[in-house]
Every structure is written in C-alpha cells, then in structure tokens.
N, C-alpha and C positions, 0 to 999 in steps of 0.2 A: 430601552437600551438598544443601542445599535448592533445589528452584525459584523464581525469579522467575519474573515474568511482564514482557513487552517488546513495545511495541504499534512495528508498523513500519509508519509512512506512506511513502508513495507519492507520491513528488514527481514531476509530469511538467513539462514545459518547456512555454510558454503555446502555443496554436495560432497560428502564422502564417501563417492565413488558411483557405477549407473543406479543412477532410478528409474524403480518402475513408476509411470505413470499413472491415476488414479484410474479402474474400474468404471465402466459408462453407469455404473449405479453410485460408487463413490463422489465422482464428477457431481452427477444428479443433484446429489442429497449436499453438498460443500454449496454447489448453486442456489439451493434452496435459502440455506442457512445466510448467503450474503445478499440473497430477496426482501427477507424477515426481517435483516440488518436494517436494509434500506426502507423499509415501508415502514419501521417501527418510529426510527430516525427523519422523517419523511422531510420535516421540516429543516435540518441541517444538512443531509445528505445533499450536496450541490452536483456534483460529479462522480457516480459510484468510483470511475477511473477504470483501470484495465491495468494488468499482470503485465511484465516486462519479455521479452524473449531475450534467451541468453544472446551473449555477442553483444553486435552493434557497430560503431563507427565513433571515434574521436577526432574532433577539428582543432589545432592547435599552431599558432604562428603559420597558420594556412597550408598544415599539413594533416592530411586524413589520415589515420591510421585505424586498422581492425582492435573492437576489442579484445580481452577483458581492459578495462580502464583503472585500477587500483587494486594493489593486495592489499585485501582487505581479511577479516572473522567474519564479518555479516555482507550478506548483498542484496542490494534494492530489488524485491519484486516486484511491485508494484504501488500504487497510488490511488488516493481518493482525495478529493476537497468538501471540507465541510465548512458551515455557514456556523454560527456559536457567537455569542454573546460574550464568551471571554473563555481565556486557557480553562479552567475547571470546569466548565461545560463541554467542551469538545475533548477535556478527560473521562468525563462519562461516557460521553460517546464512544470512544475508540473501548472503553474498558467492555464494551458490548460486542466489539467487533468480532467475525468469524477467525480472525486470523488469529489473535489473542487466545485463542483454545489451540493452536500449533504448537509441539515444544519447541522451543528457541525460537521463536519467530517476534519479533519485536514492530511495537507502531511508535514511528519516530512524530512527534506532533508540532509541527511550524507554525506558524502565523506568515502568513502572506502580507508584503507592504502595501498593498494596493496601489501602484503606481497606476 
C-alpha cells in the first residue's frame, strides 16, 4: 500500500495570561521525548516540523497586516508531516506524540492532496 502524506497541526489552548517559559532542564527532557517520538516513528516521521512564534504577518487583497490572525479557543503551535498508509495509522502515530500528554493541547490530523 502506498504512502500518504498527513500534515499534523498543533493546536494549544490560548495563554491565560504571562508564561513562564520552560526550565533548560524542562526544555531538555520535552526535547528528548519528541527525539523518541521521531526515532520510534522513524519510518512516518517526514518532517519533525518546528513550533510557531507568536505574531506574524497576514497578506490579504495585497494588504499586509500584523498578526494575531483569528479569535480563536485553540492556536496553532506548531507542525509535523507524516508519511502513513491511511488515517488510522497516522492515528497511532500522533496518539504517541509528545504533545498529546499537554492538557489541552490538541493534534489536528489532514491529509495532504499531493498536488
């Protein structure tokens, strides 16, 4: 069976108010856990991806504007692409991911059209 390809965003729950940022031993050991992720998955993991920085830039009828971009409940962290043979295997997959042990933090799971 062939590969798809399954881009999974990273839904986090909005900030309620400053955060502290993680501990260089917290960091560390989150880093670990999304290594384990990747090695274990070695064969789907296409793209680990990378965490979003807040803000941004919107282009619209050829006008730029600063984000935030939608009120929203949830907001995109960040991303990965995985390779999977069909939705219920790239369910396994993401049901192992580091992020899924966050409360509230949600893996939204697409399929890519492959244009």
């Amino acid at each position: 069976m062939s590969q798809q390809k399954f881009l999974f965003i990273y839904r986090l729950p909005p900030a309620s108010g400053p955060q502290t940022p993680p501990s260089p031993a917290e960091m560390q050991a989150m880093m670990a856990r999304w290594q384990g992720w990747k090695a274990k998955f070695a064969n789907q993991v296409v793209d680990l991806g990378d965490g979003l920085k807040p803000g941004g830039r919107k282009l619209a009828s050829g006008v730029v504007t600063d984000g935030a971009f939608i009120e929203a409940k949830e907001v995109v962290g960040g991303y990965s692409i995985i390779a999977a043979a069909s939705y219920d295997e790239a369910v396994r997959v993401a049901r192992e991911c580091p992020i899924t042990q966050m409360p509230g933090h949600v893996v939204e799971i697409r399929e890519l059209a492959g244009y």
